[in-house]
DOSEFI-260686 format. One line per 10 residues: their letters; for each residue y, z, x of C-alpha. Coordinates in nm, 4 decimals. Layout:
residues N
A	Y/Z/X ~ ...
END
This chain:
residues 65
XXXXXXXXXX	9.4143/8.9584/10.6408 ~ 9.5842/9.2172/10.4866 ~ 9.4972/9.5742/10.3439 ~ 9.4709/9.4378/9.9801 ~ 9.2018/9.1706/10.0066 ~ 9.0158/9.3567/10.2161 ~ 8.9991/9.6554/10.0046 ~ 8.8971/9.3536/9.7893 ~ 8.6689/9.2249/10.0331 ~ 8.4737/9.5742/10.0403
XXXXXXXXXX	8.4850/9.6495/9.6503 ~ 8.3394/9.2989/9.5977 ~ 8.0549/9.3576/9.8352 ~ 7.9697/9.6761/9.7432 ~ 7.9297/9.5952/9.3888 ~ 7.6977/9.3021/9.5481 ~ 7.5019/9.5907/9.7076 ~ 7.4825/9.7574/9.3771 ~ 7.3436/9.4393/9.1775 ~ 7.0822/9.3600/9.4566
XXXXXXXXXX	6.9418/9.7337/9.4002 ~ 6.9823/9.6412/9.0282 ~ 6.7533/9.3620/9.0649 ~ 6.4857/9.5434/9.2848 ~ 6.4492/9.7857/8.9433 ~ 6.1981/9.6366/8.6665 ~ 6.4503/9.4489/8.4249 ~ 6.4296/9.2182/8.1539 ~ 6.4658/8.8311/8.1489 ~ 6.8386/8.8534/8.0184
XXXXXXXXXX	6.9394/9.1305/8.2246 ~ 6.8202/8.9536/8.5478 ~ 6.9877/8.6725/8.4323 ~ 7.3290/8.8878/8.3658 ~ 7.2515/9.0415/8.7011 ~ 7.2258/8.7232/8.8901 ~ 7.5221/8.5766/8.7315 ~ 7.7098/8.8973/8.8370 ~ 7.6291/8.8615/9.1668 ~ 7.6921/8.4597/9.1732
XXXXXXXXXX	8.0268/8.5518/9.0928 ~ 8.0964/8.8456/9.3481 ~ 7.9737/8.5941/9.6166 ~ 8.2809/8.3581/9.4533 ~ 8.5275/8.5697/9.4565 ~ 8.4873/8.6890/9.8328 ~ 8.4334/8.2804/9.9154 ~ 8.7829/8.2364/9.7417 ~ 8.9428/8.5687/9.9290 ~ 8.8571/8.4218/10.2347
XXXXXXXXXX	8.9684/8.0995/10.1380 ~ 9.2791/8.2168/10.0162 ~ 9.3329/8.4260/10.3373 ~ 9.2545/8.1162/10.5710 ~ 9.5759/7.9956/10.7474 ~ 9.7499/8.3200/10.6711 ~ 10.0620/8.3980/10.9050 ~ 10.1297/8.7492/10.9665 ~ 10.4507/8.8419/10.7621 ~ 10.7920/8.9214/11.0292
XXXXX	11.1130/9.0984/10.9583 ~ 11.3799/8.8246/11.0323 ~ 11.1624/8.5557/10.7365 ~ 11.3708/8.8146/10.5199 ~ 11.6874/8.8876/10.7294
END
């Protein structure tokens, strides 16, 4: 995988870290709601990165030569 997605890979999970502590704190209905949605769609997007990244060759020189 390369450096890009998973830079992505790590800002994606830390913002799930960030959410989960969010959701430990007393909120109300629609911000839990917000919150949960959030991290439904952090979970997505690493899913799809992975996805995405499935299959991947690494990239040689003589592709481009």
């Amino acid at each position: 995988m390369e450096e890009r997605k998973i830079a992505m890979l790590r800002v994606h999970e830390q913002n799930i870290e960030r959410y989960q502590g969010l959701l430990r704190t007393k909120l109300s209905d629609v911000e839990t709601h917000f919150i949960e949605r959030r991290l439904s769609e952090e979970r997505f997007a690493i899913e799809m990165l992975k996805f995405m990244s499935r299959g991947e060759t690494p990239a040689t020189d003589h592709l481009f030569a």
